[in-house]
ROMARSE-302537 format. One record per residue (C-alpha): residue in three letters; x, y, z. Coordinates in steps of 0.001 Angstrom, whole numbers, plus 500000, padded with zeros to 6 digits. Example, Ala and Ser with C-alpha at 12.3 -4.5 7.8 and 13.67 -1.06 7.14 Angstrom:
! ROMARSE-302537
ALA512300495500507800;SER513670498940507140;
! end
This chain:
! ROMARSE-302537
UNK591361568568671385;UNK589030571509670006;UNK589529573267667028;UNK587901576539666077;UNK587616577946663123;UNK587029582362663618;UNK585999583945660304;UNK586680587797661758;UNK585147590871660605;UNK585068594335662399;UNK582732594201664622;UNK581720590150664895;UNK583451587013664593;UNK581960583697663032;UNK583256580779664588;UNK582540577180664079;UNK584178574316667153;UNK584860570495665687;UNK586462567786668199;UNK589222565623666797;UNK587125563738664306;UNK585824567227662058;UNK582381566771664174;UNK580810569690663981;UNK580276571050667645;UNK578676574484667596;UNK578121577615664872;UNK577435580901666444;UNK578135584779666135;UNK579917586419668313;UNK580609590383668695;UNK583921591695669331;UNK584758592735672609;UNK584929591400676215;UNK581795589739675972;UNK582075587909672576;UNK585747586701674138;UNK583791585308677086;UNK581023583571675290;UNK583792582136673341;UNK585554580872676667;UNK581821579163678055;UNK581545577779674544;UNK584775576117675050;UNK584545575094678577;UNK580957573520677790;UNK582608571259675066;UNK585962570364676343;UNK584968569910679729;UNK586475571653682807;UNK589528569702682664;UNK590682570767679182;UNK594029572220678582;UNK594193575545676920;UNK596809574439674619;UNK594841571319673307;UNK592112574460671580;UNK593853575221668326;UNK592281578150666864;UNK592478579638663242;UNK592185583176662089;UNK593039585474659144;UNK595299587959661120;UNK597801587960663764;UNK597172591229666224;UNK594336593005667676;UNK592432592883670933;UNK590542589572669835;UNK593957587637669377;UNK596039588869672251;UNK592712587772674171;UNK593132584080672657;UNK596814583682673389;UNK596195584951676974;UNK594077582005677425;UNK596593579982676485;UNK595112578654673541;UNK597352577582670395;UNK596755580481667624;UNK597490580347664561;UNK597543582970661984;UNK596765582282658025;UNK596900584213655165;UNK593615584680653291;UNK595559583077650272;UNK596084579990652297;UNK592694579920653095;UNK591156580392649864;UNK593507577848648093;UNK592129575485650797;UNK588485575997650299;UNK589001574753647129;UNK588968570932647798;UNK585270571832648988;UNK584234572905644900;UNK586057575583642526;UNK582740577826642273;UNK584518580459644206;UNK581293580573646475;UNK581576582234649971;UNK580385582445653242;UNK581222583801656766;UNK579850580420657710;UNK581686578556655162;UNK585274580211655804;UNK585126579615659044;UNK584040575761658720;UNK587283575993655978;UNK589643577828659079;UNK588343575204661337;UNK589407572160658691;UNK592581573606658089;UNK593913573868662052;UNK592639570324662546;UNK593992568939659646;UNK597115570562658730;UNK598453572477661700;UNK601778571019661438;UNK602231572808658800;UNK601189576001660229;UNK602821578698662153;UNK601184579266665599;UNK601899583289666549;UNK604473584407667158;UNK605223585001671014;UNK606424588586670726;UNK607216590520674111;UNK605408593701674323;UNK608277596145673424;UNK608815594176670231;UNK605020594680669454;UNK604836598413670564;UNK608347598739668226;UNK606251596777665356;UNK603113599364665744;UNK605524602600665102;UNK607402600758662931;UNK604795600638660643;UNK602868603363661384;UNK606092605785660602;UNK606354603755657214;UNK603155604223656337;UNK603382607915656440;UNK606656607638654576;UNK604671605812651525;UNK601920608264652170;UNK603838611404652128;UNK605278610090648605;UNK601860609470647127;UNK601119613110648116;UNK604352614243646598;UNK603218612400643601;UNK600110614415643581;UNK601500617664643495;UNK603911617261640976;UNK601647616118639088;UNK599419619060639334;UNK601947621628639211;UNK603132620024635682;UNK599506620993634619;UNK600121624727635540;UNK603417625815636863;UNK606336623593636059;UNK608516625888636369;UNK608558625350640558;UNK609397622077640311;UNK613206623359638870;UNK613503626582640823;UNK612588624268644360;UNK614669621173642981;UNK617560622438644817;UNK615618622213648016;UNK613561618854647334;UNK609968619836647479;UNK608910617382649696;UNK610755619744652343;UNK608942622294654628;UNK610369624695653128;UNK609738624649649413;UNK606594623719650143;UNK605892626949652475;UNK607629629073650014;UNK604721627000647317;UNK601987628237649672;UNK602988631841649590;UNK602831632549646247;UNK601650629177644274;UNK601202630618640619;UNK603458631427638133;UNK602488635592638593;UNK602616635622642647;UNK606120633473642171;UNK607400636040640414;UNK607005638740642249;UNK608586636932645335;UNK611474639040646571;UNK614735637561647661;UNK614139639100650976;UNK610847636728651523;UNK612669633872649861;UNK615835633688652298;UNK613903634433655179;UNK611975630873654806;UNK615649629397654329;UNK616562630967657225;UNK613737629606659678;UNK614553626162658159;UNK618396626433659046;UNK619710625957655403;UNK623239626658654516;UNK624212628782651847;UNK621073630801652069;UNK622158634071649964;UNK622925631630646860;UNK620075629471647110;UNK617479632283647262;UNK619061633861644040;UNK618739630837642284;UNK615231630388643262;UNK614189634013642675;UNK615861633400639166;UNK613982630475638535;UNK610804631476639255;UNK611442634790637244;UNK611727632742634135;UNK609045633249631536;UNK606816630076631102;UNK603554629304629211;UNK600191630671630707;UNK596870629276630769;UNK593566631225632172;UNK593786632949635356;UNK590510631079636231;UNK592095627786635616;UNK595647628743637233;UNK593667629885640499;UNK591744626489640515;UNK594906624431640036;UNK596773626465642762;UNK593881626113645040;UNK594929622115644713;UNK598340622400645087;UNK598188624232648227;UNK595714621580649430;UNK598555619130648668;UNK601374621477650492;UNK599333621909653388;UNK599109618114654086;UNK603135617246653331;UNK603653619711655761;UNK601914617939658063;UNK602922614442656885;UNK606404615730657308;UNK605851616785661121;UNK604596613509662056;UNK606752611440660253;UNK609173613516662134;UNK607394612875665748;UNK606760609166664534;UNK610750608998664535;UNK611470610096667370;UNK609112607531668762;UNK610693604735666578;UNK614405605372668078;UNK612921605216671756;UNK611040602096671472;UNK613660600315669305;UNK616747601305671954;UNK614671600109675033;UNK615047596743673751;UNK617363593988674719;UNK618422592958670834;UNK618731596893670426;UNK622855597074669795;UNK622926593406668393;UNK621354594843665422;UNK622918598226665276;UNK626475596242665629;UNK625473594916661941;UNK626682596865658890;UNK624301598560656744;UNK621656599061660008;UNK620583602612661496;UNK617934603003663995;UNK614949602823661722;UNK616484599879659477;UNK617153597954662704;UNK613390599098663805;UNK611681597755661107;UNK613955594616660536;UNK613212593629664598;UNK609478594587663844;UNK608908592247661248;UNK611092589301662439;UNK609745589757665964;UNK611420588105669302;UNK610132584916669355;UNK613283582823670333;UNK611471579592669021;UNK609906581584665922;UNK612605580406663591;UNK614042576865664318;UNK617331577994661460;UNK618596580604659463;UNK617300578997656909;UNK613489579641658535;UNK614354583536659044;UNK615696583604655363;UNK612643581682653935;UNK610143584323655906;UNK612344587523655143;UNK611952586484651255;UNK615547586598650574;UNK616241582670649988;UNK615284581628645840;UNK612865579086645315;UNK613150576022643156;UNK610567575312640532;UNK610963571530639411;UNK608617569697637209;UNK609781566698634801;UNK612562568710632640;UNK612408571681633580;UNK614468573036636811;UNK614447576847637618;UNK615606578758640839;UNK613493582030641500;UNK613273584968643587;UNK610670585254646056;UNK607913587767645470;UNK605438586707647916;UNK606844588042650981;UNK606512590417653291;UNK607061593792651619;UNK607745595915654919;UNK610899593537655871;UNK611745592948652347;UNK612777597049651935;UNK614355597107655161;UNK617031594664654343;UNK617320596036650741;UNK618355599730652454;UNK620588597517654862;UNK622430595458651884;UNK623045598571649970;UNK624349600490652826;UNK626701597534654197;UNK628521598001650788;UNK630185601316651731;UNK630312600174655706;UNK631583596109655412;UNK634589595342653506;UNK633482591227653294;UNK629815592498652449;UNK631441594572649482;UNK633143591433648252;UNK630752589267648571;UNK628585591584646626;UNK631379591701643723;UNK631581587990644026;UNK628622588201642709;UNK628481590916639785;UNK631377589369638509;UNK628693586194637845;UNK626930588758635816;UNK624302588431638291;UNK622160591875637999;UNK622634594965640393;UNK619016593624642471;UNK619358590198642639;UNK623432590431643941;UNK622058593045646240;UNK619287590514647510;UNK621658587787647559;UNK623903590166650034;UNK620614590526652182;UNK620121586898652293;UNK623783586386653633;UNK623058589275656038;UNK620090587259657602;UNK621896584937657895;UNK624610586247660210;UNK621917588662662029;UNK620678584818662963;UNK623793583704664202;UNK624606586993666242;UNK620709586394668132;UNK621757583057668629;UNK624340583432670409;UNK623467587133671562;UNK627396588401670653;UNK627554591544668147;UNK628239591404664978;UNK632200590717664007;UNK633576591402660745;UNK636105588447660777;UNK634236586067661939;UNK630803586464659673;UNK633144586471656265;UNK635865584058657692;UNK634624581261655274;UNK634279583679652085;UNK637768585180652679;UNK639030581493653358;UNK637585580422650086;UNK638796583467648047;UNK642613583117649776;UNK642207579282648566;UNK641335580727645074;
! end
């Protein structure tokens, strides 16, 4: 076999080849792109010989998507993806002076796949609509968290000047287009003012809201109500940023709402689609992100057990001489970790076993969060079963044993 050790950075990888002993074979640089792939595959060739599998190359490398890796596992070759804190804790048996090197991590990548690849996870062998649901997935997430640091932003400069918006828009949420249009049009304290109701209902109205008549009374009212002052000077500086801030959540807002669109499509053009709606607790974007992060990969996860352990969900045990504790997980993937947090707390008002399963637990005096992740543990567990055997989701049957035990009670 050949193992290869690929230190990546944007625009070059380092990469070190040892044979089954650790003999070092070849250091070199190579750039990213169809040319540093190709050099990689004459490097290869020249040291395994013509006749060499693809699958006896084992390569390791600090991410699991891009160009450079769907390259690798076209080859053939066995990938597998570590975490940077894998990697670091390994360089450690070489010295704990916390020295580094392109060279050196990739001598340290190449150690670990030859050494301890059984206890590695190659990458996962996602089908391309599972990786193009993954990408907007993501991507619409991201604007999500985005969108709320900008949010964050504002409020926090419109305490400085005007706080009075934040109650007269409450109402409306000022993360809407809305608000934040009517923010735009007049964004001190004096132009707020002076905003008629006329001007204030016709933004409802382009934005559909019920009720508008009401609403633009109380937010004419609102803004009417005296607050402190500061400088003009000042006020028109501070407005200048909060319009800034408006401008992009408007924008923020139409993409997250284009990005969605694109989420639903992606996610119901594939095959495990309406096993994961069938489960309680899972809309279109829960079920998008949950499939995104757990991937396709029939082989990925040889139990439940495996797909609880990667979704964070499962404790862990802590054991040393006396002491015995079981923990939550907090090293886990964060993106899948939310999802099935929304999911548990929605199957409560949807699943009659997940809502006493979920009491089952509070009546433990197990906390509101950890019964909740306990539920989304139990939930992985049956989404398992249900890809298993690819049959929906069936109320009696995934809470047979619970009710069975609480009838015995």
């Amino acid at each position: 076999m050949l193992f290869i050790g690929d230190d990546w950075a944007e625009d070059h990888h380092d990469v070190e080849l040892q044979d089954g002993t650790g003999r070092k074979l070849a250091t070199t640089q190579l750039l990213e792109g169809v040319e540093g792939i190709a050099k990689l595959h004459a490097l290869i060739a020249r040291y395994g010989g013509e006749e060499l599998e693809p699958e006896r190359v084992a390569v390791g490398i600090e991410t699991d998507r891009g160009p450079w890796v769907q390259a690798l596992i076209a080859a053939g070759y066995r990938v597998y993806a570590i975490s940077p804190r894998q990697a670091a804790r390994f360089k450690e048996r070489y010295g704990t002076s916390g020295a580094k090197s392109d060279k050196g991590d990739a001598h340290a990548l190449a150690d670990m796949v030859r050494i301890d690849r059984d206890q590695l996870r190659p990458v996962a062998g996602d089908s391309d609509q599972a990786q193009a649901v993954r990408v907007v997935a993501r991507a619409h997430q991201t604007l999500i968290w985005e969108r709320t640091r900008t949010f964050q932003r504002l409020r926090s400069t419109l305490r400085e000047y005007f706080p009075g918006a934040l109650t007269a828009y409450a109402a409306l949420e000022l993360t809407s287009t809305d608000a934040l249009e009517l923010l735009i049009k007049a964004p001190t304290p004096e132009t707020a003012a002076k905003l008629t109701k006329q001007q204030i209902t016709a933004v409802l109205a382009r934005h559909r809201r019920r009720n508008r008549e009401q609403k633009a009374a109380a937010i004419q009212a609102a803004l009417r109500e005296p607050q402190l002052g500061i400088a003009a000077p000042v006020a028109a500086a501070y407005a200048a940023a909060a319009v800034a801030h408006a401008k992009l959540l408007i924008a923020l807002n139409e993409q997250i709402d284009a990005l969605e669109e694109q989420v639903s499509a992606h996610f119901r053009a594939h095959p495990d689609a309406e096993i994961y709606l069938s489960l309680p607790g899972m809309g279109v974007i829960t079920g998008a992100r949950v499939l995104a992060e757990f991937g396709d990969d029939p082989t990925r996860y040889t139990s439940a057990k495996a797909r609880k352990n990667y979704a964070g969900t499962s404790p862990i045990t802590r054991a040393s001489g006396k002491s015995h504790t079981v923990q939550a997980r907090y090293v886990r993937n964060d993106r899948l970790s939310d999802a099935l947090h929304k999911q548990a707390f929605s199957a409560l008002n949807t699943s009659p076993g997940a809502r006493r399963y979920y009491d089952k637990q509070r009546a433990r005096d197990i906390g509101y969060n950890p019964a909740l992740r306990q539920l989304g543990n139990r939930l992985v567990g049956i989404l398992h079963g249900c890809l298993k055997t690819r049959t929906h989701y069936d109320e009696a049957t995934a809470w047979s044993h619970h009710a069975t035990l609480a009838t015995a009670a």
